[in-house]
C-alpha positions as CSV (number, residue, x, y, z in Angstrom):
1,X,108.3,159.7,200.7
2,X,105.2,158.3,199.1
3,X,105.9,156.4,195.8
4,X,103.8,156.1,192.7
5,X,102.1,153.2,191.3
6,X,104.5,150.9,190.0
7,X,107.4,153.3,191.0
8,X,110.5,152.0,193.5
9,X,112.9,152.8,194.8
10,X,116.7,152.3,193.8
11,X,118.8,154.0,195.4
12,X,119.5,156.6,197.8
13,X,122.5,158.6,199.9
14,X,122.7,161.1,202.3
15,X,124.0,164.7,201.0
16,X,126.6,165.6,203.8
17,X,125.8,169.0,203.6
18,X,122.3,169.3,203.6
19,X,121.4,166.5,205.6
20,X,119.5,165.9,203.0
21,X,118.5,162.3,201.2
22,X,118.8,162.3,197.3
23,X,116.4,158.9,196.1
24,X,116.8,157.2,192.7
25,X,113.3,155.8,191.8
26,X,112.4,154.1,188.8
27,X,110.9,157.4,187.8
28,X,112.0,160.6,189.4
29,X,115.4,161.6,191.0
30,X,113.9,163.4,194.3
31,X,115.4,165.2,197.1
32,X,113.7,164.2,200.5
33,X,114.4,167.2,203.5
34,X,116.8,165.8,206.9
35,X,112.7,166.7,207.7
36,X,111.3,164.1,205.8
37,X,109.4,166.3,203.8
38,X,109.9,166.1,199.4
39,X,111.9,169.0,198.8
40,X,111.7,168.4,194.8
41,X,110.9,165.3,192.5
42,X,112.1,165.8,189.0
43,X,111.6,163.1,186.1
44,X,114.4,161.4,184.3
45,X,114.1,163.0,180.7
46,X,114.6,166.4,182.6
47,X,117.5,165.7,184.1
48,X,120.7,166.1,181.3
49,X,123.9,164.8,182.8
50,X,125.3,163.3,186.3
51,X,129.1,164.1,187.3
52,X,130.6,162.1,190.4
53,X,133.7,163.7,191.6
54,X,135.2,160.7,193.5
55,X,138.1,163.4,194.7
56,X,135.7,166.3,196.3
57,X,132.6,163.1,196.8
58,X,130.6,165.6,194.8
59,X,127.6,164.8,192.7
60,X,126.9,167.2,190.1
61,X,123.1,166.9,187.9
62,X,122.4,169.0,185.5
63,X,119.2,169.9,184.0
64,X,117.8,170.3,180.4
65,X,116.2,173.2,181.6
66,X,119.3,175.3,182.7
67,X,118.1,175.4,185.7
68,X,120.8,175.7,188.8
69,X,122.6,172.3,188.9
70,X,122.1,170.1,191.7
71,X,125.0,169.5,194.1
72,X,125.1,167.1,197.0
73,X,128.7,165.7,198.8
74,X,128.3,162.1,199.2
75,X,131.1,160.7,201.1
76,X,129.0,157.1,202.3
77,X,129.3,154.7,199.8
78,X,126.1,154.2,197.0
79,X,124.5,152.8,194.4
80,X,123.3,156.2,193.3
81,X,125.6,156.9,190.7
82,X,124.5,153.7,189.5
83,X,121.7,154.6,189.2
84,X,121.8,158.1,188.3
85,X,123.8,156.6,184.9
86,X,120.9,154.0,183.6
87,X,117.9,156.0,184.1
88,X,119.4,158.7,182.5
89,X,120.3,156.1,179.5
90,X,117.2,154.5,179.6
91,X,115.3,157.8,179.6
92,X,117.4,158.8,175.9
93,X,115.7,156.5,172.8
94,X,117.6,158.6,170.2
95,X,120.1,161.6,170.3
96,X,121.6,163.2,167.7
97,X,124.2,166.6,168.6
98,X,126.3,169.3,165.8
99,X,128.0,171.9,166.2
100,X,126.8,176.0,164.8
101,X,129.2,177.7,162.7
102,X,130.3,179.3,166.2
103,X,131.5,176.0,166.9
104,X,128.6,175.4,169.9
105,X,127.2,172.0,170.1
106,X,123.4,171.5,170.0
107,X,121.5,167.9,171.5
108,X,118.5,167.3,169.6
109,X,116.9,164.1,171.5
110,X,113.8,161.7,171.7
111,X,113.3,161.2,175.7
112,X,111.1,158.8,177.3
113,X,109.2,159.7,180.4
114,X,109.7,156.5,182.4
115,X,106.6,156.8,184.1
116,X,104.2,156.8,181.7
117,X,106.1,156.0,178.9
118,X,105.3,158.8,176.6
119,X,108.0,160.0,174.3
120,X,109.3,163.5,174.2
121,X,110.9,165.9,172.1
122,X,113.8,167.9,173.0
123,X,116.4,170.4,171.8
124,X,119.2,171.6,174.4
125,X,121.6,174.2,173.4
126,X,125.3,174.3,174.3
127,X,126.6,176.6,176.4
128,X,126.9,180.1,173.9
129,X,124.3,178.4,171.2
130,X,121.6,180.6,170.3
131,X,118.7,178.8,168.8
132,X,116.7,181.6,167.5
133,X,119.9,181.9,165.5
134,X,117.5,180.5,162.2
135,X,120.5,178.7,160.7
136,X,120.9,176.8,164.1
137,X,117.1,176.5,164.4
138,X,116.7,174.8,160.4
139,X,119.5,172.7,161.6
140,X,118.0,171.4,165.0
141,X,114.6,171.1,163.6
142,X,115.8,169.3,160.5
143,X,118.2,166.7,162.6
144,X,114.6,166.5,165.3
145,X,112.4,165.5,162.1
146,X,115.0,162.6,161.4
147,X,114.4,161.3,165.2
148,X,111.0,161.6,165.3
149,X,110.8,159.6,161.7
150,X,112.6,157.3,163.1
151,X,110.9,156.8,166.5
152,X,107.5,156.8,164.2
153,X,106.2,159.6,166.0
């Protein structure tokens, strides 16, 4: 799996299922075929959440894009989870979250991208929150303002 510049590797474990290897780098989570071959590289401030089901050994990511989560059974032991938890911290620089009158939550949040640095703007709905709603949009764009004030961007 070629690397980067200035990008390493942290950790990595073998999906039992797949055959697959899942590799933490300092700047992309990335899932490398039984093949060799990179099946996906995805930066940190796209990835939203990690679960680690210690019962089932399964290793849930979600995405901020809604996209399909990721699934892989781990059963070998790892620091990926590890990792998986402090680059997804150190990727967040400011979050804020509230709820619509529905009661859905709404994350508005300043994300780094870890490889170059650059911050990023981002605004994930709840499951059932509609921002085109334009209460819930005045709301997340108001709360995103504060951030980025505060960030100086």
């Amino acid at each position: 799996m070629p690397l980067h510049t200035g990008e390493q590797v942290l950790a990595w474990a073998l999906d039992e299922s797949s055959r697959a290897h899942v590799v933490a780098t300092t700047h992309h989570l990335v899932l490398v075929g039984a093949d060799g071959s990179v099946g996906w590289r995805r930066p940190w401030h796209e990835a939203e959440a990690a679960t680690w089901q210690g019962e089932s050994s399964l290793l849930t990511v979600t995405w901020v894009d809604h996209a399909t989560p990721s699934r892989w059974r781990i059963t070998e032991p790892s620091l990926l989870q590890q990792a998986l938890r402090e680059r997804l911290q150190a990727s967040v620089v400011l979050a804020d979250e509230f709820r619509t009158a529905g009661r859905r939550k709404v994350r508005v949040v300043i994300r780094q991208d870890l490889a170059t640095g650059a911050l990023l703007e981002q605004t994930i709905p709840g499951r059932g929150a509609d921002l085109a709603d334009p209460d819930v949009a005045r709301e997340a764009a108001q709360r995103l303002a504060r951030l980025r004030s505060e960030v100086g961007l």
